[in-house]
C-alpha positions in Angstrom: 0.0 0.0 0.0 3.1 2.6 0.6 3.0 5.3 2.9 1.2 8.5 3.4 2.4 11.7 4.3 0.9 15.1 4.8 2.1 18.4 3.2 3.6 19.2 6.7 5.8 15.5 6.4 7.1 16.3 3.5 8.2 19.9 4.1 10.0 19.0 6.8 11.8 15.5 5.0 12.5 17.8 1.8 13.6 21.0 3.5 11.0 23.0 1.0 8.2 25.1 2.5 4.7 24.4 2.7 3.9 27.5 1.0 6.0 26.0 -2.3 4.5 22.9 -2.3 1.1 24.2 -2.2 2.3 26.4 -5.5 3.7 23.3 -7.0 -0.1 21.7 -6.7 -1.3 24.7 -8.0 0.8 25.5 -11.2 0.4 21.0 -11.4 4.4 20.5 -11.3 3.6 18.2 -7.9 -0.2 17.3 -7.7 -0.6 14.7 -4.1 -2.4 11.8 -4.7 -5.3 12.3 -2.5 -7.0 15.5 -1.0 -8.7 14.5 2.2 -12.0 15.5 2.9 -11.4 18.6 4.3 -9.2 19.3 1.6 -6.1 18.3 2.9 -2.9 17.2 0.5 -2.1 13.9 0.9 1.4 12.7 -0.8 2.5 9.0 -1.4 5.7 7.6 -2.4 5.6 7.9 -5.9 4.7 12.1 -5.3 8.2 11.8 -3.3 9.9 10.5 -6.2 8.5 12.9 -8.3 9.7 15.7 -5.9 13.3 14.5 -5.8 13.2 14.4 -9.5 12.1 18.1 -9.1 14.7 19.4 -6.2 17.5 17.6 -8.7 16.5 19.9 -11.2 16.2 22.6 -9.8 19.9 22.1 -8.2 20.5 22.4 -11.9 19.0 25.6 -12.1 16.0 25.1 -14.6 12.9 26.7 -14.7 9.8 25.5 -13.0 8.1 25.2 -16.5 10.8 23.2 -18.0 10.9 20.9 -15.1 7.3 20.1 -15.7 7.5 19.6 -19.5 10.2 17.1 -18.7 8.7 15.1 -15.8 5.2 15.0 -17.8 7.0 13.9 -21.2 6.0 10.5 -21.8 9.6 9.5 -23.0 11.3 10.7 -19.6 13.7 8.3 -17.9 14.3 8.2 -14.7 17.5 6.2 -14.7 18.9 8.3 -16.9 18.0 11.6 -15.6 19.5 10.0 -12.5 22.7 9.3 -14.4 23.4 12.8 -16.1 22.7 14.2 -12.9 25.5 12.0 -11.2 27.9 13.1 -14.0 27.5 16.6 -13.8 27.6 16.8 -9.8 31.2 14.7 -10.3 32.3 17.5 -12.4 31.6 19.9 -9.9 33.0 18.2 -7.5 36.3 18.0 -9.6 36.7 21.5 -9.7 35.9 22.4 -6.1 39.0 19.6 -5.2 40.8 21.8 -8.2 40.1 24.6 -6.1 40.3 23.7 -3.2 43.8 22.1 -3.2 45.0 26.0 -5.2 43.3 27.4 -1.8 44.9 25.1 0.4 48.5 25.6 -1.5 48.4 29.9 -0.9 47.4 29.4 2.5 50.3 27.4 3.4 52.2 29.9 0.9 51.1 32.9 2.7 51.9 31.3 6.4 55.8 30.3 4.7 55.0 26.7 4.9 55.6 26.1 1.3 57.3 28.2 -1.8 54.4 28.3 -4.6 55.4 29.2 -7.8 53.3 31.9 -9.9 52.0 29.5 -12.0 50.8 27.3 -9.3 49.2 30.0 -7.7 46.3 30.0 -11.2 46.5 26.5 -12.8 43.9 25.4 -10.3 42.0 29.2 -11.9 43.0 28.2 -15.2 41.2 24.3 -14.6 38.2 25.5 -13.0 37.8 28.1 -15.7 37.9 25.5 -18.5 35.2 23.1 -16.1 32.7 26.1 -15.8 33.3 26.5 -20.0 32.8 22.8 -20.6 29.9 22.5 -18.3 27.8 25.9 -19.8 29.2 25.9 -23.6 30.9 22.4 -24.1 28.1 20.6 -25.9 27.3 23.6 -28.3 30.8 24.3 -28.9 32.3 20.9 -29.0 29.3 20.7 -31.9 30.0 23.6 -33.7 33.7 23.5 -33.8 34.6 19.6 -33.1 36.4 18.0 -30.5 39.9 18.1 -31.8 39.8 22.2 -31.8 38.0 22.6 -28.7 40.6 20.0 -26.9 43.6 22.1 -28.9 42.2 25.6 -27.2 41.8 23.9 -23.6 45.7 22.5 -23.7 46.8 26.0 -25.2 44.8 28.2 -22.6 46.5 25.5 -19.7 49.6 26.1 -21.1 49.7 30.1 -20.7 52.3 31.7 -18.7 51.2 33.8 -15.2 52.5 36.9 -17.7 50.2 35.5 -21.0 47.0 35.2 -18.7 47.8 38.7 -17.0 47.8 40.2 -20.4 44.3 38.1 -21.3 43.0 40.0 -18.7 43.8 43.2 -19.2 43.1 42.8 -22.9 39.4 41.9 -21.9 39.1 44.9 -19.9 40.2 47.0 -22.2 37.6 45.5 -24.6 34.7 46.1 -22.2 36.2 49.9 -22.2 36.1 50.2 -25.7 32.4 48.8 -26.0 31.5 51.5 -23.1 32.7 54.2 -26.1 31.3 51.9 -28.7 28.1 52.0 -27.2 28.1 56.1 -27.0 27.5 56.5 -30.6 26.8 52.8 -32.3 28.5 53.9 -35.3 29.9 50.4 -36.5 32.0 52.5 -39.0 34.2 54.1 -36.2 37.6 53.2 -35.4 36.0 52.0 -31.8 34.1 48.8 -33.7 37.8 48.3 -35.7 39.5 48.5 -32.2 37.0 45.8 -30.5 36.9 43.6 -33.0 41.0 43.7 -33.2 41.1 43.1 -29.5 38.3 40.5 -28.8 40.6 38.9 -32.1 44.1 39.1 -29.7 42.2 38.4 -26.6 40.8 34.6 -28.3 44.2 33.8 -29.8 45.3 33.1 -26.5 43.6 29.8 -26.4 42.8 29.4 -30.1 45.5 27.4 -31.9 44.8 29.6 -35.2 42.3 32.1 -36.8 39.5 32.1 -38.9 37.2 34.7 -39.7 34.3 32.7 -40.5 34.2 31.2 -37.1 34.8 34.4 -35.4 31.8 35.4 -36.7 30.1 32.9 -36.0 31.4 32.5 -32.5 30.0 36.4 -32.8 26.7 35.3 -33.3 26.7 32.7 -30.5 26.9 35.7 -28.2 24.3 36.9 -29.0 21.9 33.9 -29.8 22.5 32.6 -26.4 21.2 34.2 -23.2 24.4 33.1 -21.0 26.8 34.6 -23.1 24.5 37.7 -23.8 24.6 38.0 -20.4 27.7 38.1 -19.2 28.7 40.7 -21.6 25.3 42.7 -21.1 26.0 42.6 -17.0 29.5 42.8 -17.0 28.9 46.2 -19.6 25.7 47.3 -17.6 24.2 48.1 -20.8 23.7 46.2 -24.2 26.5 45.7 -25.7 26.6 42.1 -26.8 25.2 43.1 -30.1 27.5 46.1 -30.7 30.6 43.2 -30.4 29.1 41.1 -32.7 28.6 43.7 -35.5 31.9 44.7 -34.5 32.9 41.6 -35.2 30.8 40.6 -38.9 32.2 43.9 -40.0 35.5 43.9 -39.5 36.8 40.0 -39.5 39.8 38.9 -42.0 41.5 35.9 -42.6 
């Protein structure tokens, strides 16, 4: 028969609110099985599956709406939701260890426990960058460029000197300050647009093992087709700009 468990049971075992699971019933991502007769919600074991499928998600950052469609898709798997969830919390947990051990290393470097050369002090940076890459852009890039270039760019980006990823840096700043006076006028035709695009241009061939117009622009209009790389330019800018780099960008690009 499995157990029963009230709305109150379940808050507490799940660590949600009873306020959210009463939204959950109402917008019908976690209906209860029964409603007693004073209109009580009633859960049962397969409801608690169902919200640990939901909590995993979430953990994963989707939207309410999205959750649903998947849960209520008729082809769902459980298993192997179960499974790509496992993978992608090992990969986190690879890059907090990353971290952690760079962490670990300065603190003993700072007490004089330990000499810790400068590039020590980033290659854990340098990993966890290229883990947060893979994990947000790996299967569209690795798609739309192959795996052979995309492993090529990783191993070069690794292999930059403290000095090399100091000058990254500064490059990309200097980019966002030239969009700032790009974004003044707009005027594509100005020496502002040539000057972004010939940055953003030095600024990728530190990790790309050679250049080619074609896919800067199209790596251009990645930007601003998708929302995560729109918006790190957009917030990092505090003002549209995403779209200013790319026509920067489809203007300007040579072999």
């Amino acid at each position: 028969m499995g157990m029963k468990y009230t709305v109150r049971q379940v808050a507490e075992m799940s660590g949600i609110s009873t306020r959210t699971l009463r939204y959950y019933d109402q917008i019908g991502l976690l209906k209860p099985s029964e409603y007693t007769g004073s209109g009580y919600r009633i859960y049962k074991d397969r409801d608690i599956d169902r919200l640990q499928q939901i909590l995993l998600y979430r953990s994963m950052e989707l939207k309410l709406e999205e959750i649903r469609s998947i849960l209520d898709d008729p082809e769902f798997n459980t298993l192997q939701a179960l499974e790509e969830h496992y993978q992608k919390l090992q990969a986190e947990q690879e890059k907090t260890k990353i971290l952690l051990a760079t962490v670990g290393k300065t603190i003993q470097h700072t007490k004089g426990e330990i000499e810790m050369s400068a590039e020590e002090k980033f290659e854990g940076f340098k990993k966890a960058k290229i883990e947060e890459n893979e994990r947000k852009y790996g299967e569209e890039i690795r798609e739309k460029y192959g795996e052979k270039t995309i492993d090529a760019s990783n191993r070069k980006y690794m292999n930059l000197s403290k000095a090399d990823f100091d000058k990254m840096q500064s490059i990309e700043d200097e980019l966002f300050s030239k969009l700032e006076q790009l974004s003044e006028t707009k005027d594509i035709e100005s020496p502002f647009a040539r000057e972004v695009y010939e940055l953003h241009k030095e600024w990728l061939m530190y990790s790309w093992t050679n250049y080619s117009a074609e896919a800067h622009r199209g790596l251009a209009q990645m930007y601003v087709y998708d929302e995560r790389f729109a918006k790190y330019y957009n917030a990092r800018a505090g003002k549209e700009v995403v779209s200013l780099l790319r026509d920067s960008i489809e203007r300007n690009a040579e072999d």
